[in-house]
N, C-alpha and C positions, 0 to 999 in steps of 0.2 A: 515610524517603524518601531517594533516592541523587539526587544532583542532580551533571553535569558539563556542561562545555563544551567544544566542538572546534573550533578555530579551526588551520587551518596556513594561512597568510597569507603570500605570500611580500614583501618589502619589497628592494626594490633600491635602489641608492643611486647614482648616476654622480661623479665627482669630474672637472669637465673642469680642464685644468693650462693658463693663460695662460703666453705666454712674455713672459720682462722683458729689459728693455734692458742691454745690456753693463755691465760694470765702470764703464765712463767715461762711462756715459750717455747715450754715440749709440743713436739709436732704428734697432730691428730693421728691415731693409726688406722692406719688405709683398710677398708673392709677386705675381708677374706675371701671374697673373689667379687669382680666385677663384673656389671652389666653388659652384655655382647653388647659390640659397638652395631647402630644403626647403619642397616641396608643402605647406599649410596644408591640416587635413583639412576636408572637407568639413563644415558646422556641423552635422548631425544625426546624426553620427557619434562616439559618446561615444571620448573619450581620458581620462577619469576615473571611478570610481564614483559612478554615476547624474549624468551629466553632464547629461543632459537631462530629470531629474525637477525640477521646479516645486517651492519650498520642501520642507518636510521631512517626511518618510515615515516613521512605527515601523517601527524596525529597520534603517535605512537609514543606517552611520555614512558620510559622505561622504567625510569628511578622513580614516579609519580605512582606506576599499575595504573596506568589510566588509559582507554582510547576515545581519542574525539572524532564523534560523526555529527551531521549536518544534516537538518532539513531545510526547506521552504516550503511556505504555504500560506493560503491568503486566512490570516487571524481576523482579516478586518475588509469591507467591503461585501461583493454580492454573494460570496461565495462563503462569508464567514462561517457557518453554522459547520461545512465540511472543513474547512480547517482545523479548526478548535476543535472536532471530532476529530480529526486526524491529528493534533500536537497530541491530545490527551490519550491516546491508545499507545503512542511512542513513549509519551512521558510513563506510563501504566507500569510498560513493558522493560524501560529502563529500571524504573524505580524496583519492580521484581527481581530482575536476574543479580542488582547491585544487590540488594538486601541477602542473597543467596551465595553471596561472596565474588561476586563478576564467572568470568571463564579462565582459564588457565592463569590463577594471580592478576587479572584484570577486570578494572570496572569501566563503565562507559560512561561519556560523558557526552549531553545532548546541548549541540550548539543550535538552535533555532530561528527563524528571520522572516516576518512580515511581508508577502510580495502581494497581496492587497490583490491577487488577480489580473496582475500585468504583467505581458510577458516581458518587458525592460526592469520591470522591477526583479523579476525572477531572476533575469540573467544576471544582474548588478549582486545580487543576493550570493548565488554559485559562485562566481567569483572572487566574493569577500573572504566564503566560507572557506575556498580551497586556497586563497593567495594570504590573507589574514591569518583566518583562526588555521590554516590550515590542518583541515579537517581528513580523516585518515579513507573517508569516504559516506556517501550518503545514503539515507534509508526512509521511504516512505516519501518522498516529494510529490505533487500533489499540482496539477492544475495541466491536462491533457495539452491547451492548446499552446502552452507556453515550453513546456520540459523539451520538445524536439528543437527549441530554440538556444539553450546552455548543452547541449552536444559537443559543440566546438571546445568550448571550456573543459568540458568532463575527459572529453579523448585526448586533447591537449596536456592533461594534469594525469591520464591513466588514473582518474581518481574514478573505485565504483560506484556505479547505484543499483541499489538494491530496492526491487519493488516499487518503484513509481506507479501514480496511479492513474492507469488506463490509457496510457500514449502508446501511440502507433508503434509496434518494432519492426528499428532499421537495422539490425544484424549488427549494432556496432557490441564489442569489445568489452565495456564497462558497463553495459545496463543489461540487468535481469528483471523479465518482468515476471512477477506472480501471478498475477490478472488474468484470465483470459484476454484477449485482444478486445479491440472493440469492434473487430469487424467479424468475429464469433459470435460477438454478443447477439450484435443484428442479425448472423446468421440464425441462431437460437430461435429469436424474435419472428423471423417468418418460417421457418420450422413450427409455433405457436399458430402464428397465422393459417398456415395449411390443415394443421388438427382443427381451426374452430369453422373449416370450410372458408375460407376467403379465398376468391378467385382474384380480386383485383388490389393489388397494392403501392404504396407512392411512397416517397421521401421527402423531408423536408431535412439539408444536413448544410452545416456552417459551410462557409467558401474557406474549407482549409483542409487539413488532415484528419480532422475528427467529421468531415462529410465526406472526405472521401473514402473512408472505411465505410461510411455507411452507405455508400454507393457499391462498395464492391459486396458487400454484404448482401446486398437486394437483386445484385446483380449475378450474385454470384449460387446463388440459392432459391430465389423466382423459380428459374427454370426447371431446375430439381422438382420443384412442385405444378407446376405446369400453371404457375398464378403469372396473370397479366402486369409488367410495371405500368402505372399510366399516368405517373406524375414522377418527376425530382425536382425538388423546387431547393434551391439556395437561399440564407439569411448572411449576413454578414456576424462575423464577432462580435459578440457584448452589446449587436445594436438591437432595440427593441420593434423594429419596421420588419415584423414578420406577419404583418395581414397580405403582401401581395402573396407572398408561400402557401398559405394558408386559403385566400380564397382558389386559389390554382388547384390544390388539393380536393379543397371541396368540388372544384365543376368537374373534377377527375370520376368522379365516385366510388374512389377507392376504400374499400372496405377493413383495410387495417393499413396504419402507419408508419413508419420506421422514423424516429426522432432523431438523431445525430448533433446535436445543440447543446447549451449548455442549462442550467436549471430555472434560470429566468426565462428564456425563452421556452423551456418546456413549457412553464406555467402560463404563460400568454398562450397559446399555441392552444393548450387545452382550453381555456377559459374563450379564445374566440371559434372554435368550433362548435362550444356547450351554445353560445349566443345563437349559434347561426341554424342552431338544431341538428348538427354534422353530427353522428355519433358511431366511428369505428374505431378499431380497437386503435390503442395507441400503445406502442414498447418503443424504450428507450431503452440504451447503455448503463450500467450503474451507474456512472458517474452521474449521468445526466438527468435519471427519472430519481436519484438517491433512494433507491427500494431500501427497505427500511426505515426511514426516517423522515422528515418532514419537509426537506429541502428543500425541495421541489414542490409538495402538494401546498404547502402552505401558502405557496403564491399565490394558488390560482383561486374561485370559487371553489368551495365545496363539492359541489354539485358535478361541476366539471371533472374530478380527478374521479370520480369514482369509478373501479374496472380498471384505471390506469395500470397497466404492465411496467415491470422495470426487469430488468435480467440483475442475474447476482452474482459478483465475483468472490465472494462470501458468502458466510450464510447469516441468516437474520438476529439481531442482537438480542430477541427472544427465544431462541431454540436451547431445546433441554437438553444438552450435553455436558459433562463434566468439564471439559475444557473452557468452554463458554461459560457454563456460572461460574466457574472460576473467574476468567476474567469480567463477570456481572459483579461477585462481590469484590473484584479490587477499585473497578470501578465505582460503587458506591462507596466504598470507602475514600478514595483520593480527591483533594481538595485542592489542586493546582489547575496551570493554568489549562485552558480547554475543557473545563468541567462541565459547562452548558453545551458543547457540540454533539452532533448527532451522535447517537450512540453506535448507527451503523458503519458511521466511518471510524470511529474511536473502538470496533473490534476487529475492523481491517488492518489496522496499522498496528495493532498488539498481534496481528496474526503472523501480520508481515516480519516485524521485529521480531518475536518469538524463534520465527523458523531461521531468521539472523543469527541470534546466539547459536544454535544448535548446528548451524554452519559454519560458524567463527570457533565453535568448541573439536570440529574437527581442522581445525587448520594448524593443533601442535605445538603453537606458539613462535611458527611461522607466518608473520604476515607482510609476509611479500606481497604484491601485487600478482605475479607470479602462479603463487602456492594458493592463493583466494580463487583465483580464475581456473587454475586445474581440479580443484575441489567444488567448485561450485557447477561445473560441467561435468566430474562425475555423478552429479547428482539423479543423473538418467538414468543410473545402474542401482540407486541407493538412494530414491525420494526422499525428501521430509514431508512426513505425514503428519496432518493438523487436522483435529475434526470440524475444524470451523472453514476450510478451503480446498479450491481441488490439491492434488498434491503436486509438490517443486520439486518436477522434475527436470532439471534445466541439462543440459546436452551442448555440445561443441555450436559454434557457428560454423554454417547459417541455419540458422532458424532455431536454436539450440537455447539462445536464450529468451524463449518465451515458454517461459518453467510450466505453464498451465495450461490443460487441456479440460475442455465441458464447464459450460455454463449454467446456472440454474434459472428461472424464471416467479417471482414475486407480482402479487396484484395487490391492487388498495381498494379498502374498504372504505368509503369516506363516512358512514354511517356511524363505526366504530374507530375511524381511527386509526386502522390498525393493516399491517402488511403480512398476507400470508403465502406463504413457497407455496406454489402449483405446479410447479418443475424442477425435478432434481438438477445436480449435475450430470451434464449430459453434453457428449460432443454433439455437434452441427450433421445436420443427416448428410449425407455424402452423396 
């Protein structure tokens, strides 16, 4: 397990210089009128870290201006290249808002932890974070089939999360997600399917929550379009014995796919299809097909991913907008750790964090649990707009914290390399 901390905290110091009376002791004579005394701020306007939070808050050093938040993510194992893209958009976005002087007298500080892709390590992880370093709450956590698994913990401890990526929402309390869902995603994906004419479409989705999103997804949107299902086939997690799915798919003859898997098994999936000369469209989840980035395509043949669909809960880490080169040149500038990770998850996670501060800078220098949770629900009334994601508009429970509506849709070119949007964001046809 790799464990570090990011703290850049800036600390100033003023030295005011009194003047003393002469050599012989006559006292200096006082100027002839003095400077109006300074404006007293106003009392609900914090002049120190969390001036206006009520006793003491995890992760809240007062006297430090410091607040500690917590991720996990797999830095190492199958899934590394999304992690280290996703530490390095958080570390990005930390390393920014600290050098700009924090938010209200406060800088953040990034406690980080190794879960290699397992959900017992995950949970062991959330735990450390919130019973140890106790962490004031977390941001950007990262591995679908695991995060509905530290629930328990998170509700237990009233500690939030903000922005995890891509897990199912269960209307709990303390998780906002930014994402679209992933069973939008798939909806999106055969909304795709219907514009390229496919009448006949199947699934292939893990035996857990991130297949059954993607069953409701096919399930729930087929009909809309008046397309036949004529396969769901099941793979187990993390195993790679996905040819019985696979050949069940192909004697289907379904004409587009719905993936629900994770990025290994996307890549087999593809690659035993190319073999078998099977060739419909295939869209995945972002997580799962990592549109943008290599994640995924890199497993498979060549040959095999080309055409490959992935839906976007962002947008691509080469799109020309100000906000994104922005985060492109901090990105090439930053030399820590997660520097080789994808670049498409390393501007998720600067998007994610990003719209953090700007949510943490209206909470006053109140951080209740409280005052976070009523501020982050009115955000239905007063989105945070990013040009790089749909907007966080998050809303009361139920259903209020799934901040994001409309997905986009990206394809690969394996010829060049390269991922281009062929669908905006756009909600699920209705």
């Amino acid at each position: 397990m790799r464990r570090s901390r990011l703290l850049l905290s800036v600390v100033c110091f003023s030295v005011i210089a009194a003047s003393c009376g002469s050599d012989d002791g006559d006292a200096v004579d006082a100027p002839a009128t003095e400077a109006p005394a300074a404006e007293a701020p106003a009392a609900d306007v914090p002049t120190t870290c969390g001036a206006n939070t009520d006793g003491d808050m995890p992760g809240v050093d007062k006297e430090a201006g410091v607040i500690r938040l917590g991720t996990s993510q797999p830095f190492t194992g199958v899934a590394a290249i999304a992690g280290e893209g996703l530490l390095s958009g958080l570390m990005i976005a930390f390393d920014e808002v600290n050098a700009k002087g924090g938010v209200d007298g406060c800088t953040f500080e990034l406690i980080w932890e190794d879960d290699r892709f397992e959900i017992e390590q995950m949970v062991t992880n959330v735990r450390k974070l919130i019973n140890q370093d106790e962490v004031w709450g977390f941001i950007g956590v990262a591995g679908s089939q695991s995060i509905p698994a530290t629930y328990p913990d998170i509700e237990g401890a009233g500690t939030p999360l903000w922005g995890p990526v891509s897990p199912a929402d269960s209307d709990i309390q303390e998780v906002y997600i930014l994402g679209p869902t992933r069973t939008e995603q798939g909806r999106v994906c055969v909304d795709y399917f219907a514009e390229q004419g496919v009448t006949d479409v199947a699934l292939i989705g893990q035996n857990n929550e991130l297949g059954d999103e993607g069953r409701a997804a096919i399930e729930t949107q087929a009909p809309i379009h008046g397309i036949n299902i004529v396969a769901t086939e099941e793979v187990e997690v993390l195993s790679d014995a996905v040819a019985p799915a696979v050949l069940a798919v192909i004697a289907s003859g379904a004409q587009g796919v719905l993936t629900a898997v994770d990025n290994a098994q996307n890549g087999l999936i593809l690659d035993q299809f190319f073999e078998a000369g099977f060739d419909p469209i295939v869209c995945s989840d972002s997580g799962a097909s990592g549109a943008g980035g290599p994640n995924t395509v890199k497993l498979a043949n060549p040959d095999a991913t080309d055409g490959f669909v992935g839906a976007l809960q962002v947008a691509l880490p080469d799109t020309d907008n100000e906000f994104i080169n922005g985060w492109r040149s901090l990105h090439d500038a930053y030399d820590g750790p997660g520097k080789d990770g994808g670049l498409n998850f390393s501007l998720q996670t600067y998007s994610y964090a990003t719209a953090f501060f700007q949510l943490f800078d209206k909470l006053d220098g109140d951080y209740s649990y409280e005052n976070f949770h009523a501020n982050a629900e009115a955000l239905v009334n007063d989105p945070i707009l990013l040009p790089s994601m749909p907007a966080a508009a998050c809303g009361p429970l139920p259903g209020g914290h799934s901040c994001a509506s409309g997905a986009g849709l990206s394809q690969y070119d394996s010829a060049t390399e390269t991922w281009t949007q062929i669908r905006e964001f756009m909600s699920p046809t209705e």
